[in-house]
C-alpha positions as CSV (number, residue, x, y, z in Angstrom):
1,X,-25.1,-32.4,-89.4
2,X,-21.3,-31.3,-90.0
3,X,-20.0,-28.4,-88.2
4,X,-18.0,-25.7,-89.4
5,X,-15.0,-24.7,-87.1
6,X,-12.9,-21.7,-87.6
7,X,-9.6,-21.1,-85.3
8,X,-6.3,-22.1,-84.4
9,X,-3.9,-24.7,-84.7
10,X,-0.8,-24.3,-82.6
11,X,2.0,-26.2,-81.3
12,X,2.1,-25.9,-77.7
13,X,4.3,-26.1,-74.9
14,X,3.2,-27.1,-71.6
15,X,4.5,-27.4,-67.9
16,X,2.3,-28.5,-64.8
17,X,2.8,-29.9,-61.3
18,X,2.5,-33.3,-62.8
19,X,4.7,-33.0,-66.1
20,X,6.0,-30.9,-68.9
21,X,5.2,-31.6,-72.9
22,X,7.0,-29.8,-75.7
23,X,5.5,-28.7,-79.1
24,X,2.4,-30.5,-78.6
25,X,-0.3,-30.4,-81.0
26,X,-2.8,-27.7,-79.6
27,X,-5.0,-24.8,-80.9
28,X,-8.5,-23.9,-80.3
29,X,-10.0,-25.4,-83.4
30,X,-8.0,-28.4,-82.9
31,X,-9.4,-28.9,-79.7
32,X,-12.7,-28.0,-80.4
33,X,-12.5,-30.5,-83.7
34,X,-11.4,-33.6,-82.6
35,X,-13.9,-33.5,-79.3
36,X,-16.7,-32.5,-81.9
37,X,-15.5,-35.4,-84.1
38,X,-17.0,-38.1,-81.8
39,X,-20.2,-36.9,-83.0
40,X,-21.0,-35.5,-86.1
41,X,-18.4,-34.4,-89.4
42,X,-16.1,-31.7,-89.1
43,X,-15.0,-29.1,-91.4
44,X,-11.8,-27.4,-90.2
45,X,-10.4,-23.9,-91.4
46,X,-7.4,-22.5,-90.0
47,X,-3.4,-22.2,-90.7
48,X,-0.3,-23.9,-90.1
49,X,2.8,-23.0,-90.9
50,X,5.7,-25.2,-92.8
51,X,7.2,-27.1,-89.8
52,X,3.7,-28.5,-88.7
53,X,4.1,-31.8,-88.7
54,X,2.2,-34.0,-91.0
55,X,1.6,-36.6,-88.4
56,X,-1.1,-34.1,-87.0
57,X,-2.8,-33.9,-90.1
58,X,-3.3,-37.4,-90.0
59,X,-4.6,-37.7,-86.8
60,X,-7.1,-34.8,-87.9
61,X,-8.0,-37.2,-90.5
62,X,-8.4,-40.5,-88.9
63,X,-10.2,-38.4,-86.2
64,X,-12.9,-37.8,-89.1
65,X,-11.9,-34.3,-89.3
66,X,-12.0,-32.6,-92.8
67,X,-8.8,-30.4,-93.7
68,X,-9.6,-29.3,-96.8
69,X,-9.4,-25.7,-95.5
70,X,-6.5,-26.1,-93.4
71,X,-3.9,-24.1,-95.0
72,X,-0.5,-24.6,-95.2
73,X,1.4,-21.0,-95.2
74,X,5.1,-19.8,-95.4
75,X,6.4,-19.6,-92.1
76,X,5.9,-21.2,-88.2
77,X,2.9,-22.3,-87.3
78,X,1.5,-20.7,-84.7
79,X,2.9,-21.6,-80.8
80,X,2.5,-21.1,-77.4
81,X,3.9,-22.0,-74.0
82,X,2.5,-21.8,-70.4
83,X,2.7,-22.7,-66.9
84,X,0.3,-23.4,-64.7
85,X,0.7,-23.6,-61.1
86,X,-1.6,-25.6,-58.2
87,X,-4.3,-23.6,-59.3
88,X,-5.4,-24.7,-62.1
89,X,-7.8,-21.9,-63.5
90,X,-4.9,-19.6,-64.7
91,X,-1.8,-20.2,-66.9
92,X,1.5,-17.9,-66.9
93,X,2.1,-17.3,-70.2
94,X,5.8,-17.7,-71.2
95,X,5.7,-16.9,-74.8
96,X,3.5,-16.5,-77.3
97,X,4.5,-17.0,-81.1
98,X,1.6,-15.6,-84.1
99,X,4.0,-16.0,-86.8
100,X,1.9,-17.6,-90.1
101,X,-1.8,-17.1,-87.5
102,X,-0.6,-13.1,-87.2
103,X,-1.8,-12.7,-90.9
104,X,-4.8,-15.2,-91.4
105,X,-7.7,-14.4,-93.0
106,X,-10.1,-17.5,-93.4
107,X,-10.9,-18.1,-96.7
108,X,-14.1,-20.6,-96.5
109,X,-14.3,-23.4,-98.8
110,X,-17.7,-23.9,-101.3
111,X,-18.1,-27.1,-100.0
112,X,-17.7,-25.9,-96.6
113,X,-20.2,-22.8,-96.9
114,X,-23.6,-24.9,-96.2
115,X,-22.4,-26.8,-92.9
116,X,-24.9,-26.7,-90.8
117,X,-23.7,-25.7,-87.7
118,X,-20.5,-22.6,-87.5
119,X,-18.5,-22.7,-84.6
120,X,-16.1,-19.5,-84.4
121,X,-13.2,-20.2,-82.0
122,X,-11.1,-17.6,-80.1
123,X,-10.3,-15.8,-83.0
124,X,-10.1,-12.0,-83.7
125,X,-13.7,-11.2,-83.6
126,X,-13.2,-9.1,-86.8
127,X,-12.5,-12.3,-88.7
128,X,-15.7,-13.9,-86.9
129,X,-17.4,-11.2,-88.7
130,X,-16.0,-12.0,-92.0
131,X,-16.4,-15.8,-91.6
132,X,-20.3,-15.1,-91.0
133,X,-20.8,-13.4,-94.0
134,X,-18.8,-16.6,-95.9
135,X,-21.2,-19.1,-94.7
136,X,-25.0,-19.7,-95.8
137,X,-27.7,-19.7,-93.1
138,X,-26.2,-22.2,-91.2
139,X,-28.9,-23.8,-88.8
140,X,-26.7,-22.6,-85.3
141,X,-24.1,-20.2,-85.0
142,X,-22.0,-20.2,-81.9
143,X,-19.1,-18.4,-81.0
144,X,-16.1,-18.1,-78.4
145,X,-14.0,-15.4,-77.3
146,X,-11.2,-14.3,-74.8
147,X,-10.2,-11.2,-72.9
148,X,-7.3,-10.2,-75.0
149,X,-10.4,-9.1,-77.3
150,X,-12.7,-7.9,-74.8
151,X,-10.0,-5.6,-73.8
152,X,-9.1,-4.2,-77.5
153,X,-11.6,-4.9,-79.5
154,X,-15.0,-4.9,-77.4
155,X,-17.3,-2.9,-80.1
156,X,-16.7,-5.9,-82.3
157,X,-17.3,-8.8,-79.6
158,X,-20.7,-7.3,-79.0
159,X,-21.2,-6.9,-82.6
160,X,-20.4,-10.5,-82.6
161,X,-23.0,-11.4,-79.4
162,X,-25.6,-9.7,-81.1
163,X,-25.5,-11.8,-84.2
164,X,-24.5,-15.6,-82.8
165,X,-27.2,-18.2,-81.2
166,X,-24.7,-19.1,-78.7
167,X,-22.2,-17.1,-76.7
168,X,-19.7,-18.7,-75.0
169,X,-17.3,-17.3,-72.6
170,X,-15.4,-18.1,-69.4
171,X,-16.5,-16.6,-65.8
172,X,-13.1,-13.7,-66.0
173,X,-14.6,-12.6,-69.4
174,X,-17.9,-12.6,-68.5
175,X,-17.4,-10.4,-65.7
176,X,-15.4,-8.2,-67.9
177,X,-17.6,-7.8,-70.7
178,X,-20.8,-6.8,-68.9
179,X,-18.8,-5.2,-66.0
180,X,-20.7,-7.3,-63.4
181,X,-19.0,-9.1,-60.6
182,X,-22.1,-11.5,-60.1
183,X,-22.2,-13.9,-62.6
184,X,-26.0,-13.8,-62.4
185,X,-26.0,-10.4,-63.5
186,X,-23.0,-10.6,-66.3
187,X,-25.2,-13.8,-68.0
188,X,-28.4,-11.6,-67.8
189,X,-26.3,-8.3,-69.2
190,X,-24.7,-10.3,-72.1
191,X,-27.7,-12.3,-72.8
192,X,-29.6,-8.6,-73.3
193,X,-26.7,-8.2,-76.1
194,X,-28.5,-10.4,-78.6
195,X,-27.6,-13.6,-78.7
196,X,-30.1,-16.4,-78.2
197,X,-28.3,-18.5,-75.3
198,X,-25.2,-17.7,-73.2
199,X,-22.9,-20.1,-71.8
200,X,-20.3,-19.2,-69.0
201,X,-17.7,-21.8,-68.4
202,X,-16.4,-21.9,-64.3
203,X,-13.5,-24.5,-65.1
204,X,-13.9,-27.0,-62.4
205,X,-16.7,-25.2,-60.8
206,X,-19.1,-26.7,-64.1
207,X,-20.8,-24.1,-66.1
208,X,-23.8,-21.6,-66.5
209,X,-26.4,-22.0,-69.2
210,X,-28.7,-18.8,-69.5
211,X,-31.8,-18.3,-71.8
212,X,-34.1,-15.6,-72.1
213,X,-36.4,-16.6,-68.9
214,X,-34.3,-19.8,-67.4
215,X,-30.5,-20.6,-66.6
216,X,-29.2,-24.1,-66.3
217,X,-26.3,-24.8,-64.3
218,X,-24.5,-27.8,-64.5
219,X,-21.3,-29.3,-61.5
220,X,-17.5,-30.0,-63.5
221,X,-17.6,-33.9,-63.4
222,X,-15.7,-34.9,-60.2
223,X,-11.6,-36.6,-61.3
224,X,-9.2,-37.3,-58.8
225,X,-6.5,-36.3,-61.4
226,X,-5.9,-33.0,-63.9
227,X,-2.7,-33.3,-65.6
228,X,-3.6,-30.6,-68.1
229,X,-6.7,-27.8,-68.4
230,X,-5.2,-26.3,-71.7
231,X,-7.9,-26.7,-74.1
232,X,-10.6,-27.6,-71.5
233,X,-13.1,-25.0,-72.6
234,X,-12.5,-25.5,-76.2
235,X,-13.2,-29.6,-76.1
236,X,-16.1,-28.7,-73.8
237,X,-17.4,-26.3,-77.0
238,X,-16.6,-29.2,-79.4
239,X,-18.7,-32.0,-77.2
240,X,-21.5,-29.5,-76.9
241,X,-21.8,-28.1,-80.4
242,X,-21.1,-31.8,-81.6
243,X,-23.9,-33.5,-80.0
244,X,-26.3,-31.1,-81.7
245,X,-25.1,-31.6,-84.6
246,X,-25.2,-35.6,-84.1
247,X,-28.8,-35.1,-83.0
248,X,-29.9,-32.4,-85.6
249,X,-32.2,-30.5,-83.1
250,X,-31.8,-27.3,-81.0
251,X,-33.9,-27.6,-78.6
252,X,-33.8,-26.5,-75.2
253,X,-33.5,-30.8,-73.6
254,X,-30.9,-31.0,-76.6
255,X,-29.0,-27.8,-75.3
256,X,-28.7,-28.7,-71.9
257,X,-28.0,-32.7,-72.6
258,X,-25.2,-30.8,-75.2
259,X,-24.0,-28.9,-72.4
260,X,-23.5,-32.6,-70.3
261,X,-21.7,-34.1,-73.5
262,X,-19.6,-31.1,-73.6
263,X,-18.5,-31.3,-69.5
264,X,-17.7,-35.0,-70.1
265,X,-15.4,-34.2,-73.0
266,X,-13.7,-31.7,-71.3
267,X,-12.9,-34.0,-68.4
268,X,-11.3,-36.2,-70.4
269,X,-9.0,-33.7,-72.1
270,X,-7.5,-32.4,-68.3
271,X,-6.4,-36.2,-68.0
272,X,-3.4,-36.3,-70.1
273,X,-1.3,-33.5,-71.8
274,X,-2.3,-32.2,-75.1
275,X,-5.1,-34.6,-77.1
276,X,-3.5,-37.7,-76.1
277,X,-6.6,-38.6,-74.1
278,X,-9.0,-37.5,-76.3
279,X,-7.3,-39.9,-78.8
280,X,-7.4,-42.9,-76.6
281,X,-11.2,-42.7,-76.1
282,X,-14.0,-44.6,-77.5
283,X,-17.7,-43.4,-77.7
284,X,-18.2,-45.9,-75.4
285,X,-16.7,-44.4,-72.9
286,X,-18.3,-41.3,-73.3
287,X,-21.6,-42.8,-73.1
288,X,-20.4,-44.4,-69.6
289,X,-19.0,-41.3,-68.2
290,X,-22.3,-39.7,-69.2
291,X,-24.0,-42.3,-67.1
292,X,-21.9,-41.9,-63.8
293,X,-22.3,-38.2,-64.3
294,X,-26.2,-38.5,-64.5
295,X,-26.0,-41.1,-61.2
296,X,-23.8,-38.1,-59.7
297,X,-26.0,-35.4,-60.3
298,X,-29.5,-37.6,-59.9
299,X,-31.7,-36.3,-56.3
């Protein structure tokens, strides 16, 4: 079942205790794509700008990812730089660039408007509006979000919540959208918003899976080395939304086995700077880290 991601796709620039990469490829909807790619099509909508380099496109491609609605606008693409200390759960922003992004407006493909699944990346939630009223009764909506929009933009993230099957945040938003410090309580008080299923991501502390009646937590998957969290929670969104598209049922089992595909994804992205990890991988692989994950989680 093909996905439909809308977000960005940036050129980023990256420092670390362990290294430093310059104009990397990076973006949400990158991210979220090529991790999604491993299982199911992907149909990509977003903007670049003229200097993106064509070598990226090509990786999209060979990745399986469609970029048919990846348009190419006068101007810089979008870009961003950060730091991130010992800590790896917060990055110091050094600069951050819109230029062709500050003016995009996602214009969704006819081909593109019956994908099955919609994934809305951390994009103004405005434009998540207007993207759902593009796209025909896709089987699963799911959505992401960040606190830049919770902060200026709040009435439209709830409007958002109340109309996605999934809601996926990390555990600083959460906390800030339902104004609980207990992340018990924030799932609860954003689930009551509307959606169907919310999913609170705690970096390397796993993540929180709540449904009307149960909640699901699942551990990070243990590495010895993180070179890189930027994109983290956007490849764990791709492995999750991308195995139920590969499997074609939303189930609760699916959900939580999506939510396991989506942790072992992400723990491969922190490995290496940018997607170069992600690129090096087979689905072999992520069938064996999903084994030793299930042996280290087993009672």
């Amino acid at each position: 079942m093909a996905i439909l991601v809308v977000g960005s796709v940036a050129l980023d620039s990256i420092e670390t205790p362990f290294g430093k990469a310059e104009n990397v490829l990076g973006g949400s909807a990158t991210y979220f794509s090529v991790s999604a790619s491993f299982f199911t099509p992907v149909n990509l909508v977003a903007v670049v700008g003229e200097d993106f380099p064509k070598k990226h496109i090509l990786f999209l491609k060979k990745r399986g990812v469609d970029t048919k609605g990846l348009e190419i606008a006068d101007g810089n693409t979008f870009r961003w730089k950060g730091k991130y200390d010992y800590d790896f759960n917060n990055a110091a922003t050094i600069y951050t660039r819109l230029n062709v992004f500050e003016h995009f407006r996602p214009k969704i493909p006819q081909e593109y408007k019956r994908s099955g699944l919609l994934f809305l990346a951390n994009i103004d939630p405005d434009l998540q509006l207007a993207v759902m009223k593009q796209v025909e009764k896709p089987k699963l909506t799911a959505c992401d979000t960040m606190n830049y929009w919770i902060i200026n933009k709040k009435r439209s993230v709830i409007e958002v919540a109340k109309k996605v099957d999934i809601f996926l945040l990390n555990e600083a938003e959460a906390r800030q959208l339902s104004g609980e410090s207990n992340l018990l309580k924030a799932g609860r008080s954003i689930l009551r918003l509307g959606p169907k299923k919310v999913v609170i991501k705690k970096g390397e502390h796993g993540v929180l899976l709540f449904s009307h009646g149960s909640i699901f937590s699942a551990p990070a998957y243990l590495l010895e080395m993180i070179n890189d969290p930027t994109g983290a929670g956007d490849t764990f969104a791709g492995g999750f939304i991308g195995y139920l598209g590969k499997r074609g049922k939303i189930t609760d089992s699916e959900i939580k086995k999506g939510i396991i595909y989506g942790t072992v994804m992400a723990s491969y992205a922190v490995e290496d700077f940018s997607l170069r990890r992600l690129s090096s991988i087979t689905i072999r692989d992520i069938e064996r880290r999903y084994k030793d994950y299930e042996r280290l989680t087993r009672v």
